[in-house]
N, C-alpha and C positions, 0 to 999 in steps of 0.2 A: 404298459410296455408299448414303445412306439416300433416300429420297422424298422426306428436306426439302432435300435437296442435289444432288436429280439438276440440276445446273446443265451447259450446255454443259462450261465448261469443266472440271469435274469430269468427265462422261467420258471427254474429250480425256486428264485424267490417268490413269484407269482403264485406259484402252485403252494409253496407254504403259506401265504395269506389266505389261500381261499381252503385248505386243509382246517389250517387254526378254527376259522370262521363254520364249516360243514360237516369234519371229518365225524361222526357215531360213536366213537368212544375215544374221547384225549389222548388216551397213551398209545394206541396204537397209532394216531392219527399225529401224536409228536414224535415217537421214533420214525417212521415217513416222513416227514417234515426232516427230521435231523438227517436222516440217510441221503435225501434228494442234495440236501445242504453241502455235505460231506464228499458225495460225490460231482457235483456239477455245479457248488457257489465259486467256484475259482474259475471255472471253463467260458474262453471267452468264443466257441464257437460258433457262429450263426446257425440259429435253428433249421433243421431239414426234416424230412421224413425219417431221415437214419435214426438222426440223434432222437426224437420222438421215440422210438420204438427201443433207444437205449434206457431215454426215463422210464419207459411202461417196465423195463425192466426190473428196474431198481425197484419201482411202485409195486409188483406183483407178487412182491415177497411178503407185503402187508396188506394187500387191497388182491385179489385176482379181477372184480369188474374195473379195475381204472385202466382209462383209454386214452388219448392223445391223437386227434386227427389233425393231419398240418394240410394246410389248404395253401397253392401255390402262389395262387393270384391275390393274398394278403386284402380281401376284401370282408370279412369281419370285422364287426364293430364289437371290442369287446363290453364287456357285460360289468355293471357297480352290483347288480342284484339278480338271483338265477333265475332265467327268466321261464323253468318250468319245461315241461315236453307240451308240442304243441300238438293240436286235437289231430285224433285218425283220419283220412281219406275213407269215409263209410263207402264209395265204390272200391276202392281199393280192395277194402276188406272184405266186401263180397264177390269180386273176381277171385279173391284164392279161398273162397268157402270159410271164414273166417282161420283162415289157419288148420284145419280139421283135412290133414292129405287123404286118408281112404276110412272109410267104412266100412267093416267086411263081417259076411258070416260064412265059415269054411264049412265043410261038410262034415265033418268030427262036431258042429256044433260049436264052438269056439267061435268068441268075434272078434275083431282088432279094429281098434279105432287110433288112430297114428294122427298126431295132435303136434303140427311143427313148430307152434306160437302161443302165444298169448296175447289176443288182439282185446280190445279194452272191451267189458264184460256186457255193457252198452247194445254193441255193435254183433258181441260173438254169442250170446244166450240161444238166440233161437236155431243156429247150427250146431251146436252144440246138445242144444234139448234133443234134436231131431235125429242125432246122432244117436244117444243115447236111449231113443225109442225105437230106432231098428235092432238096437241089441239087448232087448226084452226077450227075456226066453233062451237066451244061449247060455249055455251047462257051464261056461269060465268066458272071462274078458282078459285081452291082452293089451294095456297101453303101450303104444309106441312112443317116446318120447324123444328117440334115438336124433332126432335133428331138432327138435325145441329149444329154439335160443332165448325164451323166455318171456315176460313182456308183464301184461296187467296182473294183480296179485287179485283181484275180483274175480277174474277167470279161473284163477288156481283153487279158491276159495269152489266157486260152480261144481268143477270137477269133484272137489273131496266131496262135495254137499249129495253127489252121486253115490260115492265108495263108499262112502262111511253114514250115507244116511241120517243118524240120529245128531243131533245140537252138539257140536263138539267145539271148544274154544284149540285153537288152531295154534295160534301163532303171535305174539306180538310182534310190530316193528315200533324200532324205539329211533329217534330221532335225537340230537346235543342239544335242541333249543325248541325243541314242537311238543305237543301233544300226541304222546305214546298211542297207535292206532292197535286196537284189538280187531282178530279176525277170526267169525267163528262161520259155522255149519249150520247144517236144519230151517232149509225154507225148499228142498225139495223131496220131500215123504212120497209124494205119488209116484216119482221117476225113480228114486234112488234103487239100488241095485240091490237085491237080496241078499246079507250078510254071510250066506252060506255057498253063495256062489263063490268061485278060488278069481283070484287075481293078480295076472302077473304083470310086472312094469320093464319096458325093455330102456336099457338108458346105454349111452359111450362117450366114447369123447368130446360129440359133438352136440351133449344137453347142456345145457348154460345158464344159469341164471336162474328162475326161476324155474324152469323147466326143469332143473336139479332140484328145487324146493318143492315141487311136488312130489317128486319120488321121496324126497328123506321124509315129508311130513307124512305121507303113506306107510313108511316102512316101522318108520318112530309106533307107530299105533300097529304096528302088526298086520295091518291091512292088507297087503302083497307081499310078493317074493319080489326082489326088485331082480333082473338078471343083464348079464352085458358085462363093460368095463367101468371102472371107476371115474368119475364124473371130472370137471376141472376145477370144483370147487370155488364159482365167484358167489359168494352168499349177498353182499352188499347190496340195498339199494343206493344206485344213482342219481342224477344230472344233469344234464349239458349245461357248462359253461362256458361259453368263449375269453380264452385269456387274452388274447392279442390279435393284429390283421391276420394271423398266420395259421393258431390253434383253437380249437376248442376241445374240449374235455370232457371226460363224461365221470364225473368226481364221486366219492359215496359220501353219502347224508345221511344213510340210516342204516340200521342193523336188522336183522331178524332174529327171533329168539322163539325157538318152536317150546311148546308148553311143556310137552314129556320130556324131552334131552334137556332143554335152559340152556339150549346151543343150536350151531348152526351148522352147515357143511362148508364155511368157508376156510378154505386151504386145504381140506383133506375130501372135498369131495364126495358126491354118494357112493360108497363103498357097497357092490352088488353081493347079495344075499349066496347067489349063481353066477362065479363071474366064467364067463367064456373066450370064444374068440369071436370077432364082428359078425362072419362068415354065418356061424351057427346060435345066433343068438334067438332070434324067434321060434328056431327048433325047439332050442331047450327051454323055454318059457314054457310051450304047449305041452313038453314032456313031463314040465313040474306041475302043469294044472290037472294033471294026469294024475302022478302018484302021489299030489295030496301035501 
């Protein structure tokens, strides 16, 4: 797609080639393909931010991660092959502590560990270990997950190997044309958390992505009370691919299929055990580590 053509409906057809070619399962990946078609293969309007955010529209009836960023200055070179997410900024990721906003232990004994990301497992293990060795000894754990817009599934994988302690097969993601990756537990016996300790996980509308995959694959096993509001449901893994001078994308390539459900929370969400209002969400966490 050139600049003299970035027309609606020429991304519509753009995004159905690279659909065909990525999308995790065919038929959800052709009715999207055929919706986008439907709606915007006649639209001769030149691509904007607007119209971007009408496709996401359309997209997010079948994908909740699919994205569209239009870039003004049409300097993208677009892409024949996806060329991957490119490696972390390792001071980056140790200016915000890998993602890991507070550490606490309250005086009730309760700790919260408030966990905004998922920085690649690499980078974020030894904040994360470290985290989980100040809250040795406290009578319940509170995850906050309430701003987690998700990130490496290594890191998600860390966390459970915490909760759930003993070798647990987790999760597959299944990819249209890869090798199906299995993701389990059990390479942290010395840290992990006493299965009698209560656990509760605070999530809303602003957990995302895999940040929601950790709460459902917690909740799936009975491990916590999840509490808060219901999550936005983008289960998908992604992306980036640049379609044109103008867009790049952030497309899905693969699925997740946790082992107990043989699903996922995409489109409907982690549904809270406890749901509440924003305001009193940590309250009621500590009040259910309470009575049990």
């Amino acid at each position: 797609m050139t600049a003299e053509t970035e027309t609606a409906g020429a991304l519509a057809s753009g995004l159905g080639a690279w659909i065909d070619r990525l999308f995790p399962d065919a038929d959800r990946g052709e009715r999207l393909r055929r919706a986008l078609e439907a709606r915007f293969g006649d639209d001769g309007r030149t691509v904007t931010e607007e119209l971007c955010r009408e496709v996401e529209a359309v997209a997010h009836e079948f994908s909740r991660h699919f994205e569209l960023e239009y870039v003004a200055d049409g300097s993208l070179a677009p892409d024949r092959e996806p060329p991957g997410w490119p490696p972390q900024d390792p001071e980056e990721v140790r200016v915000r502590a890998a993602s890991v906003g507070e550490v606490a232990r309250r005086r009730d004994g309760v700790g919260v560990l408030a966990l905004d990301g998922h920085d690649g497992v690499h980078l974020a293990a030894p904040y994360l270990e470290a985290a989980f060795a100040l809250l040795r000894g406290a009578r319940g754990v509170v995850l906050d997950l309430r701003r987690n817009r998700g990130g490496d599934l290594g890191t998600v994988t860390l966390v459970l190997d915490w909760l759930l302690g003993e070798p647990t097969h987790i999760c597959d993601v299944i990819y249209r044309d890869r090798t199906r990756q299995w993701w389990t537990t059990g390479r942290l016996a010395s840290l992990a958390l006493p299965p009698e300790i209560p656990v509760g996980v605070l999530v809303g509308e602003r957990t995302f992505s895999s940040g929601e995959g950790l709460a459902y694959h917690l909740q799936s096993r009975g491990r916590v009370r999840v509490v808060g509001q219901r999550t936005p449901g983008a289960a998908d893994h992604i992306t980036p691919v640049r379609l044109s001078p103008h867009v790049r994308a952030l497309l899905p390539e693969a699925r997740v299929r946790d082992t107990v459900t043989e699903s996922n929370w995409e489109g409907t969400g982690v549904v809270p055990d406890l749901p509440c209002e924003p305001a009193d969400t940590l309250d009621r966490a500590i009040e259910a580590l309470s009575s049990g």
